[in-house]
N, C-alpha and C positions, 0 to 999 in steps of 0.2 A: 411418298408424302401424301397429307390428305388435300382434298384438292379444293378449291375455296368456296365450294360448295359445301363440302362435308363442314371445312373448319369453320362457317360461318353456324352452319348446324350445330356442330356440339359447342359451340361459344353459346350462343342461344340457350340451350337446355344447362349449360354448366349452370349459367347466372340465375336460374330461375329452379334449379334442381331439390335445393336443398328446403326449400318450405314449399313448391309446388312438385312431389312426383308424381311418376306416371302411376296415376290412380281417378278411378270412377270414371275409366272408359264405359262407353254406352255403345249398344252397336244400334246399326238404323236400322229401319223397319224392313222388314220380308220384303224381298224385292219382285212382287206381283201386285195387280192391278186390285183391285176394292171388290171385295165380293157384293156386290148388292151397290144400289146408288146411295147410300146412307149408312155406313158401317158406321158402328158404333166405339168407340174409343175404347183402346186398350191400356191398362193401368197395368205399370211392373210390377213382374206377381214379389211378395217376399222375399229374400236372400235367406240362402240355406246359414246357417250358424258358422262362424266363422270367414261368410264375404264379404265382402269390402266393396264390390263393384258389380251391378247385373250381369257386366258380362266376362272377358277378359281384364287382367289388369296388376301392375305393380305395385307394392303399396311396401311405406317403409313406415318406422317410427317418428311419432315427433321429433325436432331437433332438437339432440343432444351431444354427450360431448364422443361418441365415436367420430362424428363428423370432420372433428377436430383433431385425427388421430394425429395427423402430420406437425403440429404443434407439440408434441407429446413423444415421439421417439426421440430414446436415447442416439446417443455419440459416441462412440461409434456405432454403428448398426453390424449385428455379428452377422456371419455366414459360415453354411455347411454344406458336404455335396453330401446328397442322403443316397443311399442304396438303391440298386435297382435298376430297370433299362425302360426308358431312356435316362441317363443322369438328370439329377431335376440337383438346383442350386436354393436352400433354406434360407430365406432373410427374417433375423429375429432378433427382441430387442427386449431386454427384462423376461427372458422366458415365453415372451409369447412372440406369433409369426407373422410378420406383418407380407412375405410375399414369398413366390414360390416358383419360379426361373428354369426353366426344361433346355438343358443345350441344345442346339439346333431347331428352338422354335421362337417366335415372335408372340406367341401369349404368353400373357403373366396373373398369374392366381395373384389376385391382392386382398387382403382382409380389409373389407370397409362395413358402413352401415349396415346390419338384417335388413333382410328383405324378402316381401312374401311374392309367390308368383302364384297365379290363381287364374280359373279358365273355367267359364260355366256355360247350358247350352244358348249355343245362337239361333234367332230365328231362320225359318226359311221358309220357300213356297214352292211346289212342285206344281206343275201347269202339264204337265205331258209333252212337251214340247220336243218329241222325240219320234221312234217308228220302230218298235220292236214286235219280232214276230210272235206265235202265241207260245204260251211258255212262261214266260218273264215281263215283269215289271223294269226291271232292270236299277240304274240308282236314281234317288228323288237329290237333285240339287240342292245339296249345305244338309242334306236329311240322313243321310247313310244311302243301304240298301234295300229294296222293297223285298222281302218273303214273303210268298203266296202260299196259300194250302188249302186241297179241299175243293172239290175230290179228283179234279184231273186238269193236270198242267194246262192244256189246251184252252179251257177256260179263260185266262188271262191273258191279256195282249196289251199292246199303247197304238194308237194311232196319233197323228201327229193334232196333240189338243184335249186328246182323250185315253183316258185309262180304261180301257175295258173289260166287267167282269161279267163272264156268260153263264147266267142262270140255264144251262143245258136238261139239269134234273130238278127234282122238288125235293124236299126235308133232305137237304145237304147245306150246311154250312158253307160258306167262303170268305178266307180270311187275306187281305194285302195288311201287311202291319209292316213297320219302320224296323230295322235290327238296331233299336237302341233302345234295352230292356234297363236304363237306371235313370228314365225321368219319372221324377216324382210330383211336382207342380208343372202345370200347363196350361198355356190358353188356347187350344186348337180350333179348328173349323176346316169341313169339309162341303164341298158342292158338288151334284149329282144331279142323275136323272134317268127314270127309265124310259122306254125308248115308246112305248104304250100301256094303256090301264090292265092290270094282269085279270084272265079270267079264273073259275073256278076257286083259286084263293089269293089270299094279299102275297104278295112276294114285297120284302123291306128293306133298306140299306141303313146302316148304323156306322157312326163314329166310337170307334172302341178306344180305351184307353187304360192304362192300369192292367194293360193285358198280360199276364204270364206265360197263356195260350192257347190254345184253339177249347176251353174246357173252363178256362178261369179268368176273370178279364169282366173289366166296367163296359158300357155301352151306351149311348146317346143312340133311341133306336125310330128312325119315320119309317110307320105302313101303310101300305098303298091300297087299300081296300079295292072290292071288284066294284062296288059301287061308285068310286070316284074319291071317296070320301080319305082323307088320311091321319091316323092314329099314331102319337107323339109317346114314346117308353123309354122312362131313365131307370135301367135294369143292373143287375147283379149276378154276374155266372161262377157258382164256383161247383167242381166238380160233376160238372153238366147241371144241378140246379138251380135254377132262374129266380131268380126276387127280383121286384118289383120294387123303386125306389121310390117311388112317388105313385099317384094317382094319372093313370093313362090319361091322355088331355087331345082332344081333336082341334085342331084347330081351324078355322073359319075359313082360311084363305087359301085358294091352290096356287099350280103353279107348275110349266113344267121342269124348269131346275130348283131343287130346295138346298140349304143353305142349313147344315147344323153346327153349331159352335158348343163348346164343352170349357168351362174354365175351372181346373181344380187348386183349390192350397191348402195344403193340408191333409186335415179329413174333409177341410169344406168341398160340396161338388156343386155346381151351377151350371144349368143348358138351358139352349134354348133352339126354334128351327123355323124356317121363313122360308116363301119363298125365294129363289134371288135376286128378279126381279123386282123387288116390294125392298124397303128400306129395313135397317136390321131393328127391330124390336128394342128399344130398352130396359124392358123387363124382361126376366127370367124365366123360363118356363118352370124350372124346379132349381130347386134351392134347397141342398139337405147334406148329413153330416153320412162316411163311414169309412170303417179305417183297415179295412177287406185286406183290399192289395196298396200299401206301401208306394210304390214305384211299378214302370212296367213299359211296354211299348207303347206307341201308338198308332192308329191302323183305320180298316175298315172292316167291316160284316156286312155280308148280302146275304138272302134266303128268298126262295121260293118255298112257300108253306105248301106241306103235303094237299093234294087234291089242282094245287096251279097247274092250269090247261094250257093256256097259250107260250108255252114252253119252244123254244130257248128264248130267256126277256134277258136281253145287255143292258147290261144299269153301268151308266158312262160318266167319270168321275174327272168332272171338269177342272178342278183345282182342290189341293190337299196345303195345308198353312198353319205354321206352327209360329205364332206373333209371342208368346214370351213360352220358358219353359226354364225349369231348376235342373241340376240334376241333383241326385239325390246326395251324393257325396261327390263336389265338387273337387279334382286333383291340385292341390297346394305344393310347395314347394321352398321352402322357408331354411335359406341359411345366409350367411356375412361374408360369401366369395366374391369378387368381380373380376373379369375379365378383362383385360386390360394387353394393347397391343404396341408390340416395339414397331419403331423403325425398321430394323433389320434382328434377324437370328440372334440369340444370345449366343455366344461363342463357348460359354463356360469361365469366361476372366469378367471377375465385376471391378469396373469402374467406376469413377467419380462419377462420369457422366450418369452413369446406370442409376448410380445411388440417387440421386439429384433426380431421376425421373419417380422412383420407387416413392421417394420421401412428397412428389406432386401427388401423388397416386394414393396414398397412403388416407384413406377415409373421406375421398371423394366423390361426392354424387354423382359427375357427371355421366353420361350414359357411356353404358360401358357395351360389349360382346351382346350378353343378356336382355340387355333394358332396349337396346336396337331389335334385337330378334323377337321381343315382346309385343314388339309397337306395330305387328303385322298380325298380333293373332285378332278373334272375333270382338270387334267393337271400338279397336284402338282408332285414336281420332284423325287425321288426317292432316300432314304437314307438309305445305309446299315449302321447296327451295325458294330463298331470296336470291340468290347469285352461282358463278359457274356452269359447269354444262347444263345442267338441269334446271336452269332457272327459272320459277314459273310451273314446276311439273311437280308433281306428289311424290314425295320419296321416300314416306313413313305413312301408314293407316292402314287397317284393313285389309286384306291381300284374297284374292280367289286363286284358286289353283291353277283355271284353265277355260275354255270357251266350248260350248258342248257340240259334238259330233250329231250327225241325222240321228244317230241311234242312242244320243244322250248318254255319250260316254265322255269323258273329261279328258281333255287332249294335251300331252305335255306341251316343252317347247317355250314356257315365257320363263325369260330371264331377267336379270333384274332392270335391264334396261326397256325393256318391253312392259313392265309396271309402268314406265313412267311414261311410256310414248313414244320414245326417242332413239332414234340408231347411235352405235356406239364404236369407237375406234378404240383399239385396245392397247394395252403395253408392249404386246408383242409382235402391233402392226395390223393384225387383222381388225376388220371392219364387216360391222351386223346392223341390219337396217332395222326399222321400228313395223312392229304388227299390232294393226290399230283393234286387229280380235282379241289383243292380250293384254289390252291396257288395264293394270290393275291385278294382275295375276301373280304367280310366283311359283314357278316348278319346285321340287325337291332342291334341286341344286341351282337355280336361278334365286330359292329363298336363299341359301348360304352363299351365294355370291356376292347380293344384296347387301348383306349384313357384313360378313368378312371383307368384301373388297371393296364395294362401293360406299358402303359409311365408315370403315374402318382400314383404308387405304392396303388392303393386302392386293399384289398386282395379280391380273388377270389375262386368262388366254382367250382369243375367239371363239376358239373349239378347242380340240385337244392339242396337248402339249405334252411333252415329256422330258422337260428340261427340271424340272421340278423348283423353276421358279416361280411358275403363274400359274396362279386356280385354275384349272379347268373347267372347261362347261358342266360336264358327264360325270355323273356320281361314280361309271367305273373309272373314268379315266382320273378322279378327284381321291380313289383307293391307291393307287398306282401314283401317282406323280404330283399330288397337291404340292407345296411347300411346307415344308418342318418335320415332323418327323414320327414314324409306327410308333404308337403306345403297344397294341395288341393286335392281333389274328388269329383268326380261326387255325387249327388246326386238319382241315378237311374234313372231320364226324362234327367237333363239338363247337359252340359257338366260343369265343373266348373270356376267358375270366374275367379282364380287362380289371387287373386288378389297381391300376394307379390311372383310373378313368377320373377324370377332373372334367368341372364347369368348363364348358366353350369347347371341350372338344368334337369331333367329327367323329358322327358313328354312322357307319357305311351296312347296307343289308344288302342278301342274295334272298329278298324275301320273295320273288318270281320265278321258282327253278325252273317254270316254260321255259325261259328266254336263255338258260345255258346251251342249248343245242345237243349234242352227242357229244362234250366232251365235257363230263360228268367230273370231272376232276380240275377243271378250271371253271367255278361256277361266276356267272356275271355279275358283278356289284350292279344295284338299279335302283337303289333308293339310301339318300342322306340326307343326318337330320344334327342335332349340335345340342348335345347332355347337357341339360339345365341342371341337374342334382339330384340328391333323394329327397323324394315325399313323403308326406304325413302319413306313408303306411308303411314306410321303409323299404322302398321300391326305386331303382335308379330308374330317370324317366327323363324322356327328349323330348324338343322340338324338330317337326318338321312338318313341310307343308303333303298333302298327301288329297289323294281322288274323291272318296266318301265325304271327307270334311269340306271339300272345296275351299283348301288354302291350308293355312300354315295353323298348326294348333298342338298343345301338350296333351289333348283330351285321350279317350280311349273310345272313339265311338271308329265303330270296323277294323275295330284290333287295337289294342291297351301299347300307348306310348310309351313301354317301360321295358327295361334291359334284365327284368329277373322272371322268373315262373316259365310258361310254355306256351305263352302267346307267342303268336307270328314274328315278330318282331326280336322277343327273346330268344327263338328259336333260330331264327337268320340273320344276326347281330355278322359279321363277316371280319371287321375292319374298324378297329380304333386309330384314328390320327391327330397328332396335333400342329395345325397350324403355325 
């Protein structure tokens, strides 16, 4: 049963569903401190063509008459059992299908409303707040993963505060860029500093963006002249030749960290650079139009110019901040499924009662499987419980993945009750206490716990169980003994077809073969996530919360959230189930 927290919850959103949905979530600002004592105000850049909301977000039609379907089915309502394994049970009325019934599981496909799902990039801020040895950047928090290049790994290290890139040699490029090659609008800014005035020649750090890669790529570029003096270039690289965007511009004021911001939309490009300590300029230093590169990463460039003497110069990258960003083709996902959860198992015998549930169900707003699992990705707003265990605690908005390690790695481990704060007694007796480091988090399978059991009453184990009544903690143990019942499986080589894969199911990956050990033939399920649909490219595509993104998201930034082609993901797909 759900529990009167939850039902207090979906009464809420029932009542208010249908003319206010989850739409024009906003996510908050980058969660670092102000570069400069007087930043300048950041304006939402444009939505790409067809968004609805800057960030994450539901959105449905005006109210019309599907909303109303349930006024509207015939009497009697037909049924069929349709082909196939597992038996799935057809409810339909005039030809068309109002729900869709799997024996042996508690979800039910229901035809209601169109509905679009939509997810574009969020901000974030990388601080260094970490300790990695030379080699690696390692990953920039909410940002993906940092790629270095140019010209020897050692170069590059993080000390705890600082990112650091060692000018070792002169006329050598060095590039830290973000692995997410499809933003196209940005409002970025970077803060730096070298560590003294370079002799012999300028050595310079630049904010890249629109990069392709180490040869093609925009740049916001400050040089440090030997004189003290330092020269401001909004540049153009393609195929190793440089254009010049504007008129080079010195600026007046030193300083030993400088502060360059980049704001592009469109073809429009705007920079400007300060130092950090001085207030952010409200003019622009360059203001100008070009439509080169499309989309691209975003990064940094260091250079010691041939003839720099006082070699090796560490130019130390105090904060990296990405305060809005597009991508270029935001991931969509638009059809009229909801997810919708029994009581108990459907046995294969419909009932009155059944019918009587189906015909509630039948073109209802209220949040369903999806619209729960929504309300966690980036920007979703933030709703505390009124009453029950969670009283007083958040139990829908926003979700991070995890709390970072010395070495700034994302650490599993929060489950859904650990979002909210709170230790938790379970249905099966065990009892888990609260970690006030994960307040706000959501593992892989503490996201689908959340959603499946804690808003949508399916019971739940401490840890593992193999009864196959209560969810398990552990995505392997959640392949193996969830409750309801295998749609598909791998066959050991290939991933599986999963060819009657539906909204709300559970899709399980071995996308770690590290962690199978030596027995190569039993590989470990280690990551689950819950098929939203296909997208606007015709690509079956999930949700899940996952390290790179820092939380639950359908995006494809460190591997494409979708179940076709030979991305990661497609290619260790393991385990289809359905609840």
């Amino acid at each position: 049963m759900i529990n009167p927290s939850r039902r207090a919850l979906l009464t809420a959103f029932a009542a208010s569903a249908a003319t206010v949905p989850l739409v024009g979530m906003r996510a908050a600002p980058a969660q670092a401190a102000e570069v400069g004592p007087g930043a300048a105000s950041v304006e939402p850049l444009p939505l790409p063509n067809g968004m609805s909301s800057p960030r994450s977000g539901v959105t449905m039609p005006d109210l019309n008459a599907s909303y109303f379907t349930r006024l509207t089915l015939g009497d009697p309502l037909t049924t069929a059992v349709l082909p196939g394994t597992p038996p799935r049970t057809e409810v339909t009325t005039g030809g068309r299908r109002v729900a869709l019934l799997t024996h042996g599981a508690r979800t039910v496909l229901v035809t209601g409303p169109q509905r679009t799902f939509s997810e574009n990039k969020k901000p974030f801020s990388d601080d260094f707040r970490r300790s990695l040895p030379a080699g690696s950047w390692g990953a920039s928090p909410g940002g993906g993963g940092w790629t270095t290049l140019g010209p020897a790994a050692s170069d590059y290290l993080v000390e705890p505060g600082q990112g650091l890139i060692n000018l070792s040699t002169d006329y050598a490029s060095r590039h830290a860029s973000l692995r997410d090659g499809e933003i196209r609008d940005v409002d970025v800014r970077c803060t730096a500093s070298f560590g003294r005035t370079p002799t012999g020649e300028a050595c310079s750090f630049a904010l890249s963006f629109g990069y392709q890669d180490t040869h093609n790529n925009y740049r916001a570029r400050l040089s440090f002249l030997t004189s003290g003096a330092v020269q401001f270039r909004l540049e153009k690289e393609v195929a190793d030749a440089v254009t010049q965007l504007g008129t080079t511009l010195t600026p007046a004021a030193s300083g030993a960290q400088w502060t360059i911001r980049v704001r592009r939309e469109g073809a429009r490009i705007r920079a400007k650079a300060w130092p950090a300590a001085s207030a952010e300029p409200e003019a622009w230093a360059f203001d100008t139009t070009d439509t080169t590169f499309t989309k691209g990463r975003v990064g940094i460039r260091a250079l010691a110019n041939q003839g720099a003497t006082n070699l090796p110069m560490p130019l130390a990258v105090i904060n990296f901040r990405v305060d809005e960003a597009n991508w270029e083709s935001p991931p969509k996902v638009t059809h009229s499924d909801w997810v919708r959860v029994l009581p108990e198992p459907f046995d294969g015998v419909w009932t009155d009662a059944i019918e009587r549930t189906v015909r509630d169900w039948a073109g209802s707003a209220a949040p369903d499987v999806l619209a729960h699992a929504a309300m966690f990705l980036a920007g979703a707003p933030a709703v505390t419980a009124g009453a029950g265990t969670a009283q007083g605690r958040q139990v829908l908005g926003e979700a991070g993945y995890g709390y970072l390690d010395a070495q700034g790695n994302r650490l599993e481990g929060a489950d859904f009750h650990e979002y909210m704060g709170i230790g938790w007694t379970f249905e099966d007796g065990g009892y888990t206490g609260p970690s006030s480091r994960q307040a706000g988090n959501l593992d892989c399978s503490g996201y689908t716990r959340m959603v499946y059991g804690h808003h949508l009453g399916v019971p739940m184990a401490a840890g593992q169980n193999t009864s196959g009544t209560f969810l398990p903690r552990r995505s392997r143990e959640m392949a193996e003994h969830s409750p309801g019942v295998r749609v598909d499986r791998t066959d050991g080589t290939n991933p599986p077809a999963a060819a009657l894969l539906q909204p709300g199911d559970l899709v399980l990956f071995n996308a770690d073969s590290g962690d199978d050990g030596d027995d190569a033939a039993s590989p470990t399920v280690d990551h689950v996530g819950m098929h939203l649909g296909t997208d606007s490219e015709g690509r079956r595509r999930f949700l899940s919360s996952r390290k790179s993104v820092n939380g639950p998201t359908m995006a494809d930034l460190s591997g494409a959230s979708v179940l076709d082609g030979t991305g990661v993901y497609a290619r260790t797909l393991h385990t289809v189930h359905r609840v």
